[in-house]
N, C-alpha and C positions, 0 to 999 in steps of 0.2 A: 450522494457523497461516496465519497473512492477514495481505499487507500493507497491503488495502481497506477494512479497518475501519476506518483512518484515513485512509485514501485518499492512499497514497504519492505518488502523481505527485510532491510536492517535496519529501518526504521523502526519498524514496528513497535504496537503495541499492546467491584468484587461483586462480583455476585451482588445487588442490594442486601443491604442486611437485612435479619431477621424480620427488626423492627418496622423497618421501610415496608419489608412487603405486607407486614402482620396489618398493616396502617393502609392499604391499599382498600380502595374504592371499589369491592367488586356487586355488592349489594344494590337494594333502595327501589324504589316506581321507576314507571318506565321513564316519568316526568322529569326525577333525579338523576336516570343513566343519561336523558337528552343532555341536559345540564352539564354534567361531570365532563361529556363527550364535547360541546361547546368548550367547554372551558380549558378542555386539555389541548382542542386545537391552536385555542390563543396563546397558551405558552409553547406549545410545540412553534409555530409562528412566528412570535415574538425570541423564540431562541433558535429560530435559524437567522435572522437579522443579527443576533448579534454574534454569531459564529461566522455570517458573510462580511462583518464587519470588524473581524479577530478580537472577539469579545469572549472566549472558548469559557470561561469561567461562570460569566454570567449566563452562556447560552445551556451549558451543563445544567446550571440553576434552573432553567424551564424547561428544559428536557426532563429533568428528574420531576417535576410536578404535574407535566404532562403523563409521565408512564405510571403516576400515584395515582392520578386520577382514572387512568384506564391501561391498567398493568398489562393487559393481554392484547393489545396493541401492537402486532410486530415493530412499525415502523418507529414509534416512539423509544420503541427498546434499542432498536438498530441506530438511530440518532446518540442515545445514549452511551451505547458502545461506542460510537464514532469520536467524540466529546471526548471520553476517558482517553482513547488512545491520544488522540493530539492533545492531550495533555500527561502521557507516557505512562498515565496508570494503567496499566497494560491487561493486568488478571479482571479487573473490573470491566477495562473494555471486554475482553476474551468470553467471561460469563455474559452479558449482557448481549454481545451479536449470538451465543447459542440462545439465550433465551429468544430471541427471536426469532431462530431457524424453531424451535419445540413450537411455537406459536404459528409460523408459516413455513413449512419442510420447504418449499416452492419459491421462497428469497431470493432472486439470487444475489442482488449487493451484498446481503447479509455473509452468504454462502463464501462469493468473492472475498470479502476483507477478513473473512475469520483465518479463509487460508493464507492470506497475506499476513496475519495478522502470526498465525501459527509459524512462519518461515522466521517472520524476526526474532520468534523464542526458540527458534531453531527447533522446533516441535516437525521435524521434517517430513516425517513417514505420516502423522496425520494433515498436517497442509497439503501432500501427496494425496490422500483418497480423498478430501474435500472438495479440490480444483478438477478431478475425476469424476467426481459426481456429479458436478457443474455441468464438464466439459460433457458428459455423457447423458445430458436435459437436452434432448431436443427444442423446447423451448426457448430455453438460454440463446440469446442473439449476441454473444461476443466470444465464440468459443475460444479465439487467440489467445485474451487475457485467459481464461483457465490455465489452458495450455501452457501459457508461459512460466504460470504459477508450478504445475506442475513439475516442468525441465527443473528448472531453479531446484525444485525439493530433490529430485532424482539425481543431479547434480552433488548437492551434497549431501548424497546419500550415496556417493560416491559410484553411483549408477550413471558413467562417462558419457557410453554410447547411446545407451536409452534417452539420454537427456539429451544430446546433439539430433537424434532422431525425432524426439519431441518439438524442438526447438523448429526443426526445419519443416515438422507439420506445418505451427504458428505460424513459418512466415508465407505458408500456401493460404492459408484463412488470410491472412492480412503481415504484406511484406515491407510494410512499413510501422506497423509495432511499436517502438522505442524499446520497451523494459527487455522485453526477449533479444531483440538485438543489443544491448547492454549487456544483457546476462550471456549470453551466448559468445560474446565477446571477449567478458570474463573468463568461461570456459576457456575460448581456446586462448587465452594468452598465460594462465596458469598451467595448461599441457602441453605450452612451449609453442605452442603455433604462432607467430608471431605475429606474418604475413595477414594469415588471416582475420587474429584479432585485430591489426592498425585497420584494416579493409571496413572490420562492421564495426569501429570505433568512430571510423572518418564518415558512415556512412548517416551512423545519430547525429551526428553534429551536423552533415548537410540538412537531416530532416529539421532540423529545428524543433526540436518537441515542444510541445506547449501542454498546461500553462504555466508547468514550474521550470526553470532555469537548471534545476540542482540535476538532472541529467544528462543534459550537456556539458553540466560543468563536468562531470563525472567524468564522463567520455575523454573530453579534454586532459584529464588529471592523467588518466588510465594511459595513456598515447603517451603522456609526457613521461610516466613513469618503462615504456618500451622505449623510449629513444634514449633513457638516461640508459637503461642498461648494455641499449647497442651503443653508448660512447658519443651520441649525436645529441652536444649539448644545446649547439644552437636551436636545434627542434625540441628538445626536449622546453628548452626556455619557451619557446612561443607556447606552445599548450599549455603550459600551466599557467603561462601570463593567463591567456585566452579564460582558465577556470576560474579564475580571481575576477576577471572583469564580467564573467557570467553570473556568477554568486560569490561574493565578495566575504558576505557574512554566515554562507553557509560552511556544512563540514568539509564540501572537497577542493573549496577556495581556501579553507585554512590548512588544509594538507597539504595545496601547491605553495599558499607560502611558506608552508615550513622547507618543504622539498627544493625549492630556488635558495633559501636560505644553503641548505649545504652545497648547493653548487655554486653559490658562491664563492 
């Protein structure tokens, strides 16, 4: 599970209480640990079924009984934190993927989504060293997403060039990306570049990102909002049409409706 598939930075998203953890399974024979370990797998199991089947609530529900049953579980904790954030408890998520890095330093989804996770609370300067540490495991086999993770913090950390030079690492490791080309996008059409951002705006939208829509819509939205300001209404209209029929029901399909609405 990833939260960079869509690229949380503003997405994004307590700690178990006291009681929860006071109540945790860590005792018993070895007979009792097999058991407990059995058992946790079945809800862990049983709650990614129903999180693959947008059940988020009841999949929380056996994630949480899974990591009762065997607290010190990275993965279970990392499922946990996953759970809370898609469902925007966000400090819950945020405790729960640390408690998984304390458990496996060597995570790295965990590592991944905490920083992602840290951009959407605009925690910027530590989503910075987190995607760093990543990016800096030899092991780690997706340095881009780091990397991306990274610019985006540096970025608005108001650290311009470091992040355009970030960015253009990411797209030597892999130049077809989405989120870095999104973000990077961002960048240069908020510094006034224009050219450049329509260039890597048009360029997501040929990719086709998959498996969610909401970045392309994005793309779409962003282009439409450059051609309203160059006065190019008829373009400006087709991208946003374009983000509506991407995600109709997401945020940046309802931002191009509003935005057709004043060009109205």
């Amino acid at each position: 599970m990833s939260l960079v598939s869509i690229h949380s930075r503003r997405l994004i998203v307590a700690l178990v209480s006291a009681a929860f953890a006071a109540g945790c399974a860590t005792g018993g024979t070895s007979a009792e640990k097999e058991a407990n370990a059995k058992r946790a797998r079945s809800h862990y199991d049983i709650g990614t079924d129903h999180i693959r089947n947008g059940q988020v609530e009841m999949g929380l529900r056996e994630y949480l009984a899974a990591a009762s049953l065997e607290p010190r579980n990275p993965e279970y904790q990392h499922a946990v934190g996953m759970a809370y954030a898609r469902k925007q408890h966000y400090a819950e998520a945020e405790q729960h993927l640390r408690r998984a890095l304390e458990i496996a330093p060597d995570y790295h989804d965990a590592r991944l989504n905490l920083s992602t996770l840290l951009l959407g609370r605009d925690f910027f300067e530590e989503a910075r060293v987190q995607a760093q540490r990543l990016y800096e495991d030899p092991t780690f086999p997706s340095p881009w997403r780091a990397l991306s993770n990274r610019g985006w913090a540096e970025y608005r950390l108001g650290r311009v060039d470091e992040a355009r030079e970030t960015f253009a690492l990411t797209r030597k490791f892999n130049a077809s990306y989405c989120p870095a080309l999104l973000n990077l996008g961002i960048l240069e059409s908020e510094q006034g570049r224009r050219p450049e951002a329509i260039q890597l705006f048009e360029t997501v939208i040929s990719l086709r990102p998959a498996p969610s829509a909401e970045v392309e819509s994005e793309a779409n939205f962003r282009l439409g909002e450059i051609y309203v300001s160059l006065g190019k209404r008829t373009r400006a209209v087709e991208y946003l049409t374009a983000a509506i029929v991407k995600a109709p029901s997401g945020p940046w399909g309802k931002k191009s409706e509003a935005a057709l609405k004043l060009l109205r």
